[in-house]
FIVODREN-585488 format. One record per residue (C-alpha): x, y, z; residue number from 1; chain; residue in three letters. Coordinates in pm, 1 decimal. Each point is the difference from the previous one (the first is absolute). Layout:
X_Y_Z_NUM_A_ALA .
...
***
This chain:
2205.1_910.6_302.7_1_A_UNK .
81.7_-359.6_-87.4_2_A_UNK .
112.8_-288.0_256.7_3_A_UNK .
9.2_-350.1_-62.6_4_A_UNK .
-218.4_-239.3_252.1_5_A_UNK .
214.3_-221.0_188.2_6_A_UNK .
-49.0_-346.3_-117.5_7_A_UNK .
78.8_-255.1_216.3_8_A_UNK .
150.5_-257.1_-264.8_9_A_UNK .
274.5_37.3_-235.9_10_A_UNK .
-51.5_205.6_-311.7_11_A_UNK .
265.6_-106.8_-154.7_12_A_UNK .
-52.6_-407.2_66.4_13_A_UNK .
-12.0_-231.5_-323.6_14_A_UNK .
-358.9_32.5_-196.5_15_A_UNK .
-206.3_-183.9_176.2_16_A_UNK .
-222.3_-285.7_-14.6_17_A_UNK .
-355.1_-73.7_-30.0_18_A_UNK .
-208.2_-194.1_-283.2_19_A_UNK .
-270.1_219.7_-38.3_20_A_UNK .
121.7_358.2_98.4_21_A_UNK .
398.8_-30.7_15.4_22_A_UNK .
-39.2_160.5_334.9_23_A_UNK .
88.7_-177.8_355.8_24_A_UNK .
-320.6_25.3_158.7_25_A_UNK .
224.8_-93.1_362.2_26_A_UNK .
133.0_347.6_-25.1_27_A_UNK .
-361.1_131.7_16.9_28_A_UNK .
-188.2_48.2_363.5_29_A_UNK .
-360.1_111.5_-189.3_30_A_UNK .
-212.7_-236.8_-158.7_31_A_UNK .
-16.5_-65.5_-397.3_32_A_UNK .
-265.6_-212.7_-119.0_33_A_UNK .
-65.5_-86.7_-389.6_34_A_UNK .
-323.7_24.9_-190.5_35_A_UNK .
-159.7_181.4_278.6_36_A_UNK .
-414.4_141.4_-85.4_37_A_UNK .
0.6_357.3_1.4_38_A_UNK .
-345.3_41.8_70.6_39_A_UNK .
123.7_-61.7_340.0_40_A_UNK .
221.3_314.4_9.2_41_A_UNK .
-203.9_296.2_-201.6_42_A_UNK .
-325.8_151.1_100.1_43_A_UNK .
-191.3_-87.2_-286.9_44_A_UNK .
20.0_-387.5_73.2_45_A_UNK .
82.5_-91.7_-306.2_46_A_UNK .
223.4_-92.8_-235.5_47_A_UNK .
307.0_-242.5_-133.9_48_A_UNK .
283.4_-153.4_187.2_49_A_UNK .
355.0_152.4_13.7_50_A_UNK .
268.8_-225.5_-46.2_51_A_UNK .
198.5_42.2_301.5_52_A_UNK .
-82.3_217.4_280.0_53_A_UNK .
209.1_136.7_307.8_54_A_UNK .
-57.7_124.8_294.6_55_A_UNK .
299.2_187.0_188.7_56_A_UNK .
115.5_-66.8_344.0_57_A_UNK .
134.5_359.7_18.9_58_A_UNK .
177.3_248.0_-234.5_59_A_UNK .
303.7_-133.3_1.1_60_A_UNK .
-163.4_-360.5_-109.6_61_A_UNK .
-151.7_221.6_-251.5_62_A_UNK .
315.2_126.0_-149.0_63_A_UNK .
167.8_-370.4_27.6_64_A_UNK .
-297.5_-133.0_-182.2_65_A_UNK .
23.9_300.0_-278.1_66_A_UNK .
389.3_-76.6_-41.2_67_A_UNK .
-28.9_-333.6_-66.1_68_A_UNK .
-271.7_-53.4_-180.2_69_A_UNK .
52.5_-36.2_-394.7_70_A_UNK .
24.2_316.5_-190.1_71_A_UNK .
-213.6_-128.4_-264.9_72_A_UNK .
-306.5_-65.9_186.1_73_A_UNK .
-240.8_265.6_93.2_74_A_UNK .
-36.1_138.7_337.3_75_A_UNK .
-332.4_174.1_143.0_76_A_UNK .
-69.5_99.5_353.2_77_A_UNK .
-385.9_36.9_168.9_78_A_UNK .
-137.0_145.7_321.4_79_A_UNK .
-341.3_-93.3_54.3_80_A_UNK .
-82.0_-36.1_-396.4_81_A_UNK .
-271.6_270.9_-9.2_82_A_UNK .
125.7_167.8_-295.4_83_A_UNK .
39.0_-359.0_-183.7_84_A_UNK .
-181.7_-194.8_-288.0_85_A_UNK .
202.0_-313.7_-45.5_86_A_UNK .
-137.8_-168.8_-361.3_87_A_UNK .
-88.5_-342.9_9.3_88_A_UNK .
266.7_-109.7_-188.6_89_A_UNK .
234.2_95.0_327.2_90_A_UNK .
323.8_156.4_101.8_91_A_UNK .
366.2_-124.8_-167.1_92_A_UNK .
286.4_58.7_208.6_93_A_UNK .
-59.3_71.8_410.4_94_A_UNK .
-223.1_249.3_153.5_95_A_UNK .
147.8_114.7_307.2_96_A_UNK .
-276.0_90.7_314.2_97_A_UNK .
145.5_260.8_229.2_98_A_UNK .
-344.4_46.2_226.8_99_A_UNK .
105.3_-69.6_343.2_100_A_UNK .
330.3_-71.9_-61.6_101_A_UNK .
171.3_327.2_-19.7_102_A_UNK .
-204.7_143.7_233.6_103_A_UNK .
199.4_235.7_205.9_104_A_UNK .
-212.8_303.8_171.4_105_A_UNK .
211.0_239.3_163.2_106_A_UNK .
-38.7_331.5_136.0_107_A_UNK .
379.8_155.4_-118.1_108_A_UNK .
-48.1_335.1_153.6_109_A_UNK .
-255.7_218.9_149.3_110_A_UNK .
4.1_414.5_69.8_111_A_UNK .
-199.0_275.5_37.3_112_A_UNK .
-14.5_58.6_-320.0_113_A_UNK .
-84.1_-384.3_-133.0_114_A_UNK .
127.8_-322.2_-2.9_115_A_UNK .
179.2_-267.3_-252.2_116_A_UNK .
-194.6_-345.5_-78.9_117_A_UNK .
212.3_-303.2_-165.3_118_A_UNK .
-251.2_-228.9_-110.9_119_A_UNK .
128.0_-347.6_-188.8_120_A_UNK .
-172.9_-89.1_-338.4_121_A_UNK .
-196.3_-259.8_186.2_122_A_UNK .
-158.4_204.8_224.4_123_A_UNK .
-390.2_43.1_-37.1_124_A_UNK .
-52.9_402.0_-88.8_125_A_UNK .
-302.2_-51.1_255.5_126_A_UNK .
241.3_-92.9_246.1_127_A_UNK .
248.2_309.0_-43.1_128_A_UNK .
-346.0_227.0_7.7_129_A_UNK .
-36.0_-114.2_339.5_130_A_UNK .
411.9_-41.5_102.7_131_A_UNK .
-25.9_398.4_-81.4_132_A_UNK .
-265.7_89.4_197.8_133_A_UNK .
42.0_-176.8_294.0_134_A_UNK .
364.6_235.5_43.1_135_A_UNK .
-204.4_290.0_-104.6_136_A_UNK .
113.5_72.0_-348.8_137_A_UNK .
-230.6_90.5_-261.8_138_A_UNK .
-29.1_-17.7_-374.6_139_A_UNK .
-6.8_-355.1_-27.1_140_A_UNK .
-370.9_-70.3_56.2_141_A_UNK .
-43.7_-48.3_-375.1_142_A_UNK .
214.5_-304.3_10.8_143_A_UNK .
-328.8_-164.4_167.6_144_A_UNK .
-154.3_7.0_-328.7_145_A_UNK .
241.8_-221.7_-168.5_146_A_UNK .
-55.1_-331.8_-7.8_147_A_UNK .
389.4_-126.9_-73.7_148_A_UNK .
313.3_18.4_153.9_149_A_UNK .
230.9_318.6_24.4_150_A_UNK .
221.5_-171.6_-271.2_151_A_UNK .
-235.3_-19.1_-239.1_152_A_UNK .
-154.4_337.7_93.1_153_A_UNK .
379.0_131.6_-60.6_154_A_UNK .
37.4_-180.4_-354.8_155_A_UNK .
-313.9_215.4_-117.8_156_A_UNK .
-74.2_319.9_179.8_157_A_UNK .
-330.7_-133.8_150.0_158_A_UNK .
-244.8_219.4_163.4_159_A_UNK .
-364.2_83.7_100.4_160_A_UNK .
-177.9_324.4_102.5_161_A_UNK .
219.3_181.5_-143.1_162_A_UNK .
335.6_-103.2_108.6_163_A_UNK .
286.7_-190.3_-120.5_164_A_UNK .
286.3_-184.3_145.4_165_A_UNK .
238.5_149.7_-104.6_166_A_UNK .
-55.5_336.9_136.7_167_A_UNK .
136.8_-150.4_304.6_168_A_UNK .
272.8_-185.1_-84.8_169_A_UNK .
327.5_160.9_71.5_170_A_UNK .
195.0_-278.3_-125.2_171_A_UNK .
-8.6_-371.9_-78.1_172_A_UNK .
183.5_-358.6_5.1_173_A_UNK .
30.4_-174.9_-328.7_174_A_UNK .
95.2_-336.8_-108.2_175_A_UNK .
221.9_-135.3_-339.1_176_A_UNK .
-37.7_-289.9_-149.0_177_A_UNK .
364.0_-105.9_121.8_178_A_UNK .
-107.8_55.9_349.5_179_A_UNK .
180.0_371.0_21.3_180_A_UNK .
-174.4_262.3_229.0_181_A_UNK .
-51.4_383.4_-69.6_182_A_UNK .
-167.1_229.8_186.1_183_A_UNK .
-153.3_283.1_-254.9_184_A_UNK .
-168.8_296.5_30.3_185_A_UNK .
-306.9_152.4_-171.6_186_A_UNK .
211.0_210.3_-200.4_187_A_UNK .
80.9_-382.6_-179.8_188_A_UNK .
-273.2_-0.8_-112.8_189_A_UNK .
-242.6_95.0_-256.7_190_A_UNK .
-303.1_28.8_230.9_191_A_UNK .
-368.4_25.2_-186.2_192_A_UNK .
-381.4_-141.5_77.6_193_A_UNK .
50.7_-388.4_91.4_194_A_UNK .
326.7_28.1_-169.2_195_A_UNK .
324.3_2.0_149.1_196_A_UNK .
327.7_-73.6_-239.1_197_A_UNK .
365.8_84.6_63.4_198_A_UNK .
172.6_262.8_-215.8_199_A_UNK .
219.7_-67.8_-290.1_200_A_UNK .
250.6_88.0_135.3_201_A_UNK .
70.5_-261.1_225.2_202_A_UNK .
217.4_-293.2_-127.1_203_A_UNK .
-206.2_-297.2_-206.9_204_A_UNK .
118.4_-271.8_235.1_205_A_UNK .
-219.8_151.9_263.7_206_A_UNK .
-330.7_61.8_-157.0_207_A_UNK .
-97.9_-339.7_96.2_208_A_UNK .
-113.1_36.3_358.6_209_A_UNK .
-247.8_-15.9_227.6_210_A_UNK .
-62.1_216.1_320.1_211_A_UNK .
49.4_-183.6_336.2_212_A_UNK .
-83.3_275.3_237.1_213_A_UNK .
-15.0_387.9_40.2_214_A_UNK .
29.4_290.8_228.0_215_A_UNK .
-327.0_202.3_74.9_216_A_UNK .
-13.8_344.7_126.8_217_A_UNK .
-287.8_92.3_136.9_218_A_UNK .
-123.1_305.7_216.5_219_A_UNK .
-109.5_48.9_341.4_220_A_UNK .
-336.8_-113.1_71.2_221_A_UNK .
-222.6_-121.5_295.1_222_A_UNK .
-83.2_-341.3_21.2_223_A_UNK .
-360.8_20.2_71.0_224_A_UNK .
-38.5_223.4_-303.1_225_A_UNK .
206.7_-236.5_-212.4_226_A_UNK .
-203.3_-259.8_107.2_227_A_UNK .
-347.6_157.8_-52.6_228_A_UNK .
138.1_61.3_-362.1_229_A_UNK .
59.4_-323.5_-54.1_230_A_UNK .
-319.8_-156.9_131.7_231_A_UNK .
-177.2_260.9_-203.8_232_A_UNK .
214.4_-71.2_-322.5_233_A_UNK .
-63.7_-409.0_73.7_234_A_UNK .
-405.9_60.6_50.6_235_A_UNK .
42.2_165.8_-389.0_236_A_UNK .
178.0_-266.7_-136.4_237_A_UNK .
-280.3_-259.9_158.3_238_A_UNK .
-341.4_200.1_-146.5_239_A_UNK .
202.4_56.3_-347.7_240_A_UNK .
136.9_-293.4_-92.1_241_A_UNK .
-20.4_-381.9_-7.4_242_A_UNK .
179.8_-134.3_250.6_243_A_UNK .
-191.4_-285.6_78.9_244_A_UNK .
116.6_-130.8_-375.8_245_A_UNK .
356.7_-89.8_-135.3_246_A_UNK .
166.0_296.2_-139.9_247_A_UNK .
282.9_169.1_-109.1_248_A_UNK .
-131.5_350.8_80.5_249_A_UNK .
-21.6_214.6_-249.0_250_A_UNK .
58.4_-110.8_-360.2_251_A_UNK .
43.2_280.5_-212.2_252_A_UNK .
254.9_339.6_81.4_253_A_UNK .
-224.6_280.6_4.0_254_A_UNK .
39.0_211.4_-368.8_255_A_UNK .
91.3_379.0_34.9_256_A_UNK .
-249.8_204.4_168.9_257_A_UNK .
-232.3_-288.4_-5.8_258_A_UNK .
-123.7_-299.8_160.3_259_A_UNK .
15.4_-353.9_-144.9_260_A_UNK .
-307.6_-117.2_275.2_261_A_UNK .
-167.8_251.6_-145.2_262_A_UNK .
78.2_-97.3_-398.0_263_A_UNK .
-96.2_-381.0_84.6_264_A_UNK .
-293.5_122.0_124.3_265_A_UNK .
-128.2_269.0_-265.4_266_A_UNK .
63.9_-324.8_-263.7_267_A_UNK .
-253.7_-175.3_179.1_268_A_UNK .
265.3_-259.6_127.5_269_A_UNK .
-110.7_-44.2_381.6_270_A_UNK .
-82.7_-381.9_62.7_271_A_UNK .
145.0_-112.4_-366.2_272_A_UNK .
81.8_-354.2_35.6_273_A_UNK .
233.0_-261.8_-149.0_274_A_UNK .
-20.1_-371.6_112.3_275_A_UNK .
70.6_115.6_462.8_276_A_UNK .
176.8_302.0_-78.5_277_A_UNK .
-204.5_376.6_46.5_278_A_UNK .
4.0_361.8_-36.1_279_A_UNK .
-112.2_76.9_364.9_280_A_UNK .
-378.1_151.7_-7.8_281_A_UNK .
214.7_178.4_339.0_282_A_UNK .
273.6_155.5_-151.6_283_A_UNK .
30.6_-28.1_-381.1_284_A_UNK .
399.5_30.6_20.8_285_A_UNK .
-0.1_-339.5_197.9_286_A_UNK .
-11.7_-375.7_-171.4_287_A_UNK .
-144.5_-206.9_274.2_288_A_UNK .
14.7_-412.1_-37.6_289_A_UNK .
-302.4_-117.9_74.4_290_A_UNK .
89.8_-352.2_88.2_291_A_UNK .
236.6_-179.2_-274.3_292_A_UNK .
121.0_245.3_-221.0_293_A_UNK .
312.9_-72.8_-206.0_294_A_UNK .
285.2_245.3_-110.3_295_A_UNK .
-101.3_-18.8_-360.2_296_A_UNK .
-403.5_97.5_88.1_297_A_UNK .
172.6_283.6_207.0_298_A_UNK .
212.9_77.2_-265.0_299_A_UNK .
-254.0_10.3_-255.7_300_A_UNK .
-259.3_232.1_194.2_301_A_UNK .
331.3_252.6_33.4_302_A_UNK .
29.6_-19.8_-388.9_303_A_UNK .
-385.3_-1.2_-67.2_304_A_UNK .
-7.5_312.2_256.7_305_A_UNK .
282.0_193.0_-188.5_306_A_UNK .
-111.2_-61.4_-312.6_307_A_UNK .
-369.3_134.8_50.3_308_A_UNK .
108.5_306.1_192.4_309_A_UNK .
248.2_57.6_-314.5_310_A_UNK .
-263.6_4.4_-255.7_311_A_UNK .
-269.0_173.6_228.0_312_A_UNK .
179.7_275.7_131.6_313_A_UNK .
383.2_-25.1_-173.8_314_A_UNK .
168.0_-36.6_329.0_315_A_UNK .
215.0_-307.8_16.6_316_A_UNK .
28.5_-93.3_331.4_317_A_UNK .
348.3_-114.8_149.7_318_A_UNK .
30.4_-300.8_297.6_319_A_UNK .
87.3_60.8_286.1_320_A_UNK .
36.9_-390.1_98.8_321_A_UNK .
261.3_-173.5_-181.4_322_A_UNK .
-33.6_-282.2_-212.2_323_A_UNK .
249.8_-231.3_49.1_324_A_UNK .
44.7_-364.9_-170.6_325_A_UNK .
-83.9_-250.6_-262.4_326_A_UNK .
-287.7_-30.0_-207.0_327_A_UNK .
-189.7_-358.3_46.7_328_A_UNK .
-45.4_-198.1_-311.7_329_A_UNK .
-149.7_213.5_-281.5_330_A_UNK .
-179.1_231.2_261.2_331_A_UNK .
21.8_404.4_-94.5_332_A_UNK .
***
């Protein structure tokens, strides 16, 4: 289903006027800002500067802000940047930041037999772990164990502990880049691990989008129980991995009927060091700055990594992060 957001300014005005961006920033009610540090915006802390970066009032500023900005310049949107490495070199274009912004938690329905979630893309997965059990649905718990935002946990099928989001997802809100609204189902989709793409058969002027919120159906539950679960899943999460170190979780997808902890670890990889940038000696799948690491020493312990776990064992791991950006200088 397709519907176009309301904007409240004229489509169809004369181009309009701006040095830098040929965009009216009056007819925004978010906040853009230019050459703005992402170090400040992804988990890692580190990292180059994007060229412009927005933050939303609202959807509908979204969708204003999408239809007017120029065609030609690239558009990216973050939640809380835990899946990011930004290069040094930064970020052309804008890089859009959704985290509390489209935030909308609402409990759509509830029956014997379960209940219906919409959660906005900026909403923290922790946050919809606990929005679920506190109306005594379960299956969300898992959620807990994300550390982004149900948009980005949307764009690629995250999980833990043996779930994935979308196994409850019974349908979601997407974005275009002229500001257009759809609501899809999974059936739109080509659904795999941390991968999540739309079909071919849907019309080329809509494969760039981004999710902006999506329907969860969940099961009955009781909210001690989903609550025990989720203290239990946090207390995990706290002996097995760094958390008192900038991250971006784990780095590499696990291979097929393996584990890529594991594989760092067998190569002997645990506490390998470039410049601030480490394998955890905690968890070998995590990267952990250990005080001023940039992109490109983070970068180049990811290469190193895949490269010696290649040779030693033929396996090429495959990030999970994404690596987004320029190159600084000559670096890489």
């Amino acid at each position: 289903m397709q519907t176009k957001a309301r904007l409240p300014v004229d489509i169809n005005a004369p181009s309009l006027q701006s040095p830098a961006l040929g965009i009216d920033t009056h007819l925004l009610r978010g906040e853009l800002r230019q050459h703005e540090p992402m170090k400040q915006h992804v988990s890692w802390r580190a990292g180059g500067h994007a060229a412009y970066f927005y933050q939303p009032a609202d959807l509908e500023d979204l969708a204003v802000f999408l239809h007017f900005w120029p065609k030609d310049e690239p558009v990216m949107m973050i939640g809380l940047g835990s899946n990011f490495l930004v290069r040094d070199g930064g970020l052309p274009g804008v890089m859009i930041a959704l985290h509390a912004k489209l935030n909308d938690l609402l409990l759509v329905e509830q029956e014997e037999d379960g209940g219906l979630i919409y959660a906005g893309a900026g909403v923290p997965c922790a946050k919809l772990a606990r929005f679920a059990s506190l109306h005594n649905l379960a299956g969300a718990e898992f959620l807990a164990g994300i550390p982004g935002t149900v948009g980005g946990a949307l764009a690629m099928n995250a999980g833990c502990y043996g779930s994935e989001t979308w196994e409850r997802v019974e349908r979601v809100k997407t974005i275009d880049r002229d500001g257009t609204l759809h609501e899809r189902t999974p059936e739109d989709y080509r659904i795999g691990y941390r991968q999540v793409e739309l079909h071919e058969v849907v019309p080329p002027d809509t494969s760039c989008s981004w999710f902006v919120g999506g329907w969860f159906r969940l099961r009955p539950g009781q909210q001690e129980s989903s609550r025990q679960a989720v203290k239990a899943l946090l207390g995990t999460r706290i002996k097995t991995q760094p958390l008192g170190f900038p991250s971006a979780g784990s780095v590499f997808r696990n291979p097929p009927g393996d584990y890529a902890a594991r594989l760092v670890e067998q190569c002997g990889l645990k506490g390998f060091r470039i410049g601030d940038a480490m394998i955890s000696t905690l968890h070998a799948n995590f990267i952990i700055n250990c005080g001023h690491a940039t992109a490109t020493e983070i970068e180049t312990v990811i290469n190193t990594v895949q490269d010696i776990v290649y040779k030693k064992t033929e396996i090429r791991l495959v990030t999970e992060v994404r690596i987004i950006g320029q190159h600084k200088g000559n670096e890489l």
